[in-house]
C-alpha positions in Angstrom: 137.2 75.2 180.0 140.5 75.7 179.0 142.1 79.2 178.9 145.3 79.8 177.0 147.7 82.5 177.5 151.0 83.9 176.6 153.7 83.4 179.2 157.4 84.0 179.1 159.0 80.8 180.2 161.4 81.2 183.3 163.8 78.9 181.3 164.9 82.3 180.1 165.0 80.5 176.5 161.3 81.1 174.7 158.2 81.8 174.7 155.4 79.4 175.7 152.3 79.2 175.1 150.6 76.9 177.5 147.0 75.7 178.2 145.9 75.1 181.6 142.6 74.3 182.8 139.8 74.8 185.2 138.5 72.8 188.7 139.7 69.7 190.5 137.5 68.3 193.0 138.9 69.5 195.9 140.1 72.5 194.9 137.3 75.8 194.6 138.5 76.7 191.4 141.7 75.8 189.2 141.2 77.8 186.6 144.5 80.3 185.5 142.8 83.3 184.8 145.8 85.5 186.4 148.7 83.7 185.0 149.2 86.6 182.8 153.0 89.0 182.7 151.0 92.1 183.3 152.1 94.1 186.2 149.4 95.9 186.7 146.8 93.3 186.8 147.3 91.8 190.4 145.2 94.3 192.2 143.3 91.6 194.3 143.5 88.7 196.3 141.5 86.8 194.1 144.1 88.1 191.4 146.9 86.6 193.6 144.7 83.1 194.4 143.5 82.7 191.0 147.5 82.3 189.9 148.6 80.3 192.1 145.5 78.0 191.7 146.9 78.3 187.7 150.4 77.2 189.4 149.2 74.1 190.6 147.2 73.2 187.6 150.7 73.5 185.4 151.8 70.2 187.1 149.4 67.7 185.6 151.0 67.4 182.2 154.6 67.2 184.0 153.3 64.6 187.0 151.3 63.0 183.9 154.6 62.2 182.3 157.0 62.1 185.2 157.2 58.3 185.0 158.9 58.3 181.8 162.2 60.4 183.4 161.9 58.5 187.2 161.3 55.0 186.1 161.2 53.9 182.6 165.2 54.3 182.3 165.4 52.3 185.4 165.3 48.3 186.3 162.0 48.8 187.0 160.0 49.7 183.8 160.2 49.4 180.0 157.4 50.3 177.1 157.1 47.7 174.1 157.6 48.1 170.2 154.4 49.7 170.3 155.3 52.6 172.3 158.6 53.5 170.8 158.0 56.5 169.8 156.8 57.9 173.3 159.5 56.5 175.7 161.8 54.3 173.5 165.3 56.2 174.1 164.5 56.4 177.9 164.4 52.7 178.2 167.3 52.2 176.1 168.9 54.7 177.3 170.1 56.7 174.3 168.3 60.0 174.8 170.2 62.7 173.1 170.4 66.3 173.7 167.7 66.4 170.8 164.6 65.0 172.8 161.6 65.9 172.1 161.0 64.3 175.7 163.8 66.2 177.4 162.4 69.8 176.1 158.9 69.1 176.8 159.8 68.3 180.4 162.2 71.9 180.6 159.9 73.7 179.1 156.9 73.0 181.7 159.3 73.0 184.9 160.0 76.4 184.3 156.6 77.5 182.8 155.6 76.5 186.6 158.5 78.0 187.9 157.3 81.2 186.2 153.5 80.4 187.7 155.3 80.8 191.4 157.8 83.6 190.6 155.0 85.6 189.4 152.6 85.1 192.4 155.4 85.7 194.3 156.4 89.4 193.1 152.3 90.4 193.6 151.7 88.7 196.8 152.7 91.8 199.0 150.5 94.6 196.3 146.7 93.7 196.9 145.2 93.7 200.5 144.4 90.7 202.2 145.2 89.4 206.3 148.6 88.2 207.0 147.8 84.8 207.2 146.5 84.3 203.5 149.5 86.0 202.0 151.9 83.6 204.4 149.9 81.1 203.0 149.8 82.1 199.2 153.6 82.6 199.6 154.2 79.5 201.3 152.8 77.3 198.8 154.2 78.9 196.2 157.6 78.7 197.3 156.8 75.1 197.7 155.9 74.5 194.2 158.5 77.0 193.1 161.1 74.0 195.3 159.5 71.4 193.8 160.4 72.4 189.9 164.2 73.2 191.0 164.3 69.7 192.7 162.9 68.2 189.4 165.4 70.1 187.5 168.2 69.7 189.7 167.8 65.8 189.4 167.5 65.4 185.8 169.9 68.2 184.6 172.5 69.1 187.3 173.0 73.1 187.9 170.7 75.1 185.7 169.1 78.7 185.1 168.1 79.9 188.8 165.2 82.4 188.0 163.9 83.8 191.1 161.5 86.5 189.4 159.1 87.5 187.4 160.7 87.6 183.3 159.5 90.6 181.8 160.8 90.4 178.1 162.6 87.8 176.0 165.8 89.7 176.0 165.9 89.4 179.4 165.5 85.5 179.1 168.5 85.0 177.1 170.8 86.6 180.2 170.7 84.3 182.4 173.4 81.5 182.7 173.8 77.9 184.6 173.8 77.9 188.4 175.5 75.4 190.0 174.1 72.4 191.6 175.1 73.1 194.9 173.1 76.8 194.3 170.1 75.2 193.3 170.1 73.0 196.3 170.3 75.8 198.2 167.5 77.9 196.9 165.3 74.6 197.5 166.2 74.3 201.1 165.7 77.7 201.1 162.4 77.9 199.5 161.1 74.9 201.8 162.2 76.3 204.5 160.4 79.5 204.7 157.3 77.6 203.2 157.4 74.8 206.4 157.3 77.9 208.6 154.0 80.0 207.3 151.8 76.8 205.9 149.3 75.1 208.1 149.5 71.2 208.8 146.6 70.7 207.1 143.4 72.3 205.4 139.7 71.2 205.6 137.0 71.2 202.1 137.6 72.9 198.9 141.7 73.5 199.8 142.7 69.8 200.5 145.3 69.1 198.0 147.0 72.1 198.5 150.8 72.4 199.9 151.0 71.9 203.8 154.0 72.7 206.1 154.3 68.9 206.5 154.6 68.6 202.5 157.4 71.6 202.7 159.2 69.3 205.1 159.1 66.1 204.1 160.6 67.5 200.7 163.1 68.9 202.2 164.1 65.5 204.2 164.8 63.9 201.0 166.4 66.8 199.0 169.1 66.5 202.1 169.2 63.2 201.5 170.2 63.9 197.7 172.7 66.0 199.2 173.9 63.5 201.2 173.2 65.6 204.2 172.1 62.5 206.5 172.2 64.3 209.5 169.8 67.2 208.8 167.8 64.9 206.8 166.9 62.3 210.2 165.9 65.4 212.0 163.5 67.1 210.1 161.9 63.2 208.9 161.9 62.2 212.6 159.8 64.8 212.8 157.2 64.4 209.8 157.6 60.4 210.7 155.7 61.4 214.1 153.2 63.8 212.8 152.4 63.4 209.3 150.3 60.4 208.2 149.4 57.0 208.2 150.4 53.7 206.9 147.5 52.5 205.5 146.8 49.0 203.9 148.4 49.3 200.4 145.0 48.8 198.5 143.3 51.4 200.2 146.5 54.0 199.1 145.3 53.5 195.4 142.4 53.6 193.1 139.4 55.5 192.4 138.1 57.4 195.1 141.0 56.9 197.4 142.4 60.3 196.5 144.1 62.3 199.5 143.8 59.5 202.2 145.8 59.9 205.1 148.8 58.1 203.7 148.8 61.3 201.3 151.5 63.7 201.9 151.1 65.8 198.2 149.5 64.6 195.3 148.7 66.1 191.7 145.2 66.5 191.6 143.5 65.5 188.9 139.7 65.4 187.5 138.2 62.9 185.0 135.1 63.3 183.1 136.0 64.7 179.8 137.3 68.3 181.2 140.7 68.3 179.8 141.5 67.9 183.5 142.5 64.3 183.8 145.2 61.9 183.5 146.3 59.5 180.9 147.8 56.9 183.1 145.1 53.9 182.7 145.4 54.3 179.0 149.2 54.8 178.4 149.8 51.8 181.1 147.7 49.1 180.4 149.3 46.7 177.6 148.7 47.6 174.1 147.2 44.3 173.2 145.2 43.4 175.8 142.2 45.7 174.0 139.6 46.4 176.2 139.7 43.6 178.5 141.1 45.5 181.3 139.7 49.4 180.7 137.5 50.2 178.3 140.2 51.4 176.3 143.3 50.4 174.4 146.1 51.0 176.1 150.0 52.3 175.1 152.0 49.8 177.1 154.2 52.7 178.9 155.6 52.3 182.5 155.3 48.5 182.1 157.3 47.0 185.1 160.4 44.3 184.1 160.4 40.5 184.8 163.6 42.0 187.5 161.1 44.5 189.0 158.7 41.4 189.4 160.8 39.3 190.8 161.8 41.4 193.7 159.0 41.4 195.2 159.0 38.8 198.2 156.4 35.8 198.5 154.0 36.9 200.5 154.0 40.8 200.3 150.4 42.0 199.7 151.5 44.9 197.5 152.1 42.8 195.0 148.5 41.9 193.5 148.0 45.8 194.1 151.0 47.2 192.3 151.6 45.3 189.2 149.3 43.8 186.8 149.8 40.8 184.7 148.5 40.4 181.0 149.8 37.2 178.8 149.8 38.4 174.8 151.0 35.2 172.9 154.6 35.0 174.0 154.7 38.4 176.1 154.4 38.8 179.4 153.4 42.8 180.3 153.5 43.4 184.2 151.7 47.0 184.0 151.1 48.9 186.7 148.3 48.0 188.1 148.2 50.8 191.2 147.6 54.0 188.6 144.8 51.9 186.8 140.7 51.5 187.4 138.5 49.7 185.3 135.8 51.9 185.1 138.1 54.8 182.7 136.4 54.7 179.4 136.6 56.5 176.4 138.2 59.7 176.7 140.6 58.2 178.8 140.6 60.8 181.0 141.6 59.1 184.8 140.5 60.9 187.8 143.2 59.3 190.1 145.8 61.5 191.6 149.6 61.4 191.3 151.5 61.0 194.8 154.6 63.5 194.7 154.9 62.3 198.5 153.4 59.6 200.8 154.0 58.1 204.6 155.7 55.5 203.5 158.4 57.3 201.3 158.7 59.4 204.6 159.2 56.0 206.8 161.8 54.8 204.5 163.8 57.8 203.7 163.8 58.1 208.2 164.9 54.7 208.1 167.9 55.2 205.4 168.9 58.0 207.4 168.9 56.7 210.7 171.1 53.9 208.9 173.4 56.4 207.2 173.9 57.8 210.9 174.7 54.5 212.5 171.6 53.8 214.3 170.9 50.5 212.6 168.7 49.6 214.8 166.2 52.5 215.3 166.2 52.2 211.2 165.0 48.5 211.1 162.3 49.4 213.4 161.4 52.4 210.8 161.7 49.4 208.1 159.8 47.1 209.6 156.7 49.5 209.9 156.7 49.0 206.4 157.4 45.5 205.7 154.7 44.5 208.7 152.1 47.0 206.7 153.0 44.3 203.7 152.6 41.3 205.1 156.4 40.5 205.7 158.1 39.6 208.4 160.4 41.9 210.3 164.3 42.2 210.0 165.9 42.6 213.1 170.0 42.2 213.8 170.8 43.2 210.4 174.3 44.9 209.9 174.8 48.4 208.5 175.8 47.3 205.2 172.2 44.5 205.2 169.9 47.1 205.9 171.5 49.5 203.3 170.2 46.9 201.3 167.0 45.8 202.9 165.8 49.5 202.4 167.2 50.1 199.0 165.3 47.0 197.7 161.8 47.9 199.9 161.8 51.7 198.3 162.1 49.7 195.1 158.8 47.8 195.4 156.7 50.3 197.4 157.5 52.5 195.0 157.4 51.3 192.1 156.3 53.2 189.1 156.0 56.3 191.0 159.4 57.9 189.4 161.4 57.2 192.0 163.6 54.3 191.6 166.1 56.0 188.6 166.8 59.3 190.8 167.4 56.8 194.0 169.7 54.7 191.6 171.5 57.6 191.0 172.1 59.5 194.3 173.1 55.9 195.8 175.7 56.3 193.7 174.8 52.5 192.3 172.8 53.5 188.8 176.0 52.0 186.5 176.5 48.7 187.9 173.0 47.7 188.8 171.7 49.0 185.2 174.7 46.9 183.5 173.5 43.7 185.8 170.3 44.7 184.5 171.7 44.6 180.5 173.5 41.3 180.9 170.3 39.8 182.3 167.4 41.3 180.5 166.5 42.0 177.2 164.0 45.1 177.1 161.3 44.8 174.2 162.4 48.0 172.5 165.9 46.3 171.8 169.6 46.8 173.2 170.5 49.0 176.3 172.8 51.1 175.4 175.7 52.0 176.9 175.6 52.5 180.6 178.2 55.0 181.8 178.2 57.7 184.8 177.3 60.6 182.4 173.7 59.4 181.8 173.2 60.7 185.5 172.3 63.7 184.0 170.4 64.2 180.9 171.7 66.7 178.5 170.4 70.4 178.6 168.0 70.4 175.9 169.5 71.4 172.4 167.2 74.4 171.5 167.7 76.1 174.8 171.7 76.3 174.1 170.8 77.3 170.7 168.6 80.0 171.6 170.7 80.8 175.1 174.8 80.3 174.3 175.2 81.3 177.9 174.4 77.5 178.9 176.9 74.8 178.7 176.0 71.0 178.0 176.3 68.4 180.2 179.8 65.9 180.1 179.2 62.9 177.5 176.6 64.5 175.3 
């Protein structure tokens, strides 16, 4: 069932009216009944447990569309003619302040931002033991960090709303924070989070933020800082206790949800609820019918012959991650690792999104550990990886190589997972690999445009300046 309420956005622009929705298999219940701006109505714990539950269902329409912001502007992805109307400017990189896309995505970070703030100014009214409000806090700071760290990386310095928005006047006061602010409330946030969660949770409350998921976010947001230092310490740290590498076809696919190379996923539920994904059907090619799911597809997040090609004979992920389908001329490498065959009509997938795995930990220890001079100590971090794949070790490997080595093996473990344009970015690389990428590939939505620094942000939505003249726009747009 879906319930719909009326929230006041924490973008401090409008008012939003979003529908969120009940149960995910391994949480009890999902359903928002308390995501509601009335003071007075968190009076019990179940009050406080039934919005955050609501919190965490307000990611699966951002996580189900993540892909389009992380990865379809990069080297690694493009959509087809078919799909121009869905991700077109993100692959040609000519999104404007206009974007449908862009205010979609504003709008739902801080609706979940609002979720958090919310359950965090009623935790301390209704009775409960000290360890369930640590815990209710905890994760929502977590999810609170999470939003700002999307926002952070796609915008620059925004809004920094820290509580509960009680009228629309008081939306339109607030103005940009900077970057370096925002970063701060996210360490801040994950911080206090790491230090009340548990490691872990048993039955209906797997899926839910751990201290290990608080800390292995904050190892990369330092490394987005380009704080290498804190970032080897606390990843040395979730490197020893947090997971495992598991063979990359068991990380994947139906019924493989929260494995133990899990770190935080999106939870998601299939079966007609309003509670699932559209991954298998906006990934598979649009031509290829029903000969790979029982449903036409959209051809979005389709991987590039350059994404292809850099994979290395021999590495098992390969069959796993990408998926190839031959239409006349066109060659669609799709991504294979978010799709199972059995999704039918509806189209609703039950297959969770990975915010955070072992093996981004392993490879943002390794960078770091690079970053720091300890080359070697990073190639052994690298080579956990690699070995897990099927490929040989590197070993001997100067600083500047195994830069390299672990810039191009992010790119294909990751791949399609929304990572590769934000690592682009804060490797301070985005322009000249993206122009290598224009004078070598023709994407089948037509010309790249122009590549230049200033897409490392995108442009603060035009309503919200309309509505709020205390925000500025971003340089270029």
């Amino acid at each position: 069932m879906k319930i719909n309420k009326l929230i006041i956005s924490t973008s401090g622009i409008f008012l939003l009216s979003i529908a969120l929705s009940a149960c995910k298999k391994s949480f009890v219940d999902l359903t928002p009944q308390g995501i509601v701006p009335v003071s007075t109505y968190y009076k019990t714990e179940i009050d406080i447990k039934t919005a955050l539950n609501g919190t965490y269902s307000s990611l699966r329409p951002i996580y189900n569309e993540q892909y389009g912001f992380g990865e379809i502007p990069s080297d690694n992805a493009q959509t087809y003619g078919e799909s121009e109307v869905g991700y077109g400017e993100e692959e040609k990189l000519t999104w404007t302040a206009t974007s449908t896309n862009l205010q979609n995505a504003w709008g739902r970070f801080y609706a979940t931002i609002a979720f958090a703030n919310i359950v965090l100014g009623h935790v301390n009214t209704p009775p409960m033991t000290q360890a369930n409000r640590d815990g209710y806090t905890g994760q929502a700071k977590f999810l609170r960090a999470l939003m700002y760290f999307n926002l952070v990386r796609m915008f620059g310095g925004v809004p920094l709303i820290l509580t509960e928005i009680t009228s629309e006047e008081q939306a339109y006061t607030y103005n940009r924070a900077t970057a370096t602010a925002i970063y701060a409330q996210i360490e801040k946030d994950l911080t206090e989070a790491a230090a009340v969660l548990p490691a872990s949770y048993t039955g209906s409350d797997i899926g839910r933020a751990t201290s290990i998921a608080a800390n292995a976010l904050l190892g990369k947001v330092y490394l987005y800082e380009n704080k290498e230092t804190q970032a080897e310490a606390i990843l040395a740290t979730v490197a020893a206790t947090s997971g495992t590498l598991l063979p990359y076809d068991q990380v994947f696919g139906l019924g493989k949800d929260n494995n133990r190379e899990i770190i935080f996923s999106v939870q998601y539920l299939g079966g007609g609820f309003g509670e699932g994904n559209t991954f298998a059907s906006g990934f598979v090619p649009q031509t290829s019918g029903t000969t790979i799911i029982g449903v036409s597809g959209g051809s979005s997040n389709i991987g590039t012959p350059s994404l292809y090609n850099a994979f290395e004979a021999g590495d098992n992920r390969l069959n796993t991650a990408v998926g190839v389908f031959t239409s006349g001329s066109l060659v669609y490498y799709y991504a294979k690792k978010f799709i199972y065959p059995t999704v039918a009509a509806g189209a609703e997938g039950d297959n969770d999104w990975p915010v955070l795995r072992y093996a981004d930990v392993i490879l943002m220890y390794a960078e770091a550990l690079n970053e720091n001079g300890k080359t070697d100590e990073a190639l052994t971090q690298l080579n956990l990886v690699r070995n897990r794949s099927g490929l040989a070790s590197k070993n001997g490997l100067t600083q500047t190589d195994t830069r390299t080595a672990i810039r191009n093996e992010r790119r294909v473990e990751l791949c399609y997972e929304a990572e590769r344009w934000f690592d682009l970015i804060r490797w301070n690389i985005m322009v000249p690999v993206m122009q290598d990428y224009k004078a070598h590939y023709t994407p089948a939505n037509g010309v790249i445009g122009n590549v230049t620094a200033t897409l490392s942000l995108y442009p603060i939505p035009a309503r919200e300046i309309s509505l709020n003249p205390n925000l500025t726009q971003n340089p270029g747009y």
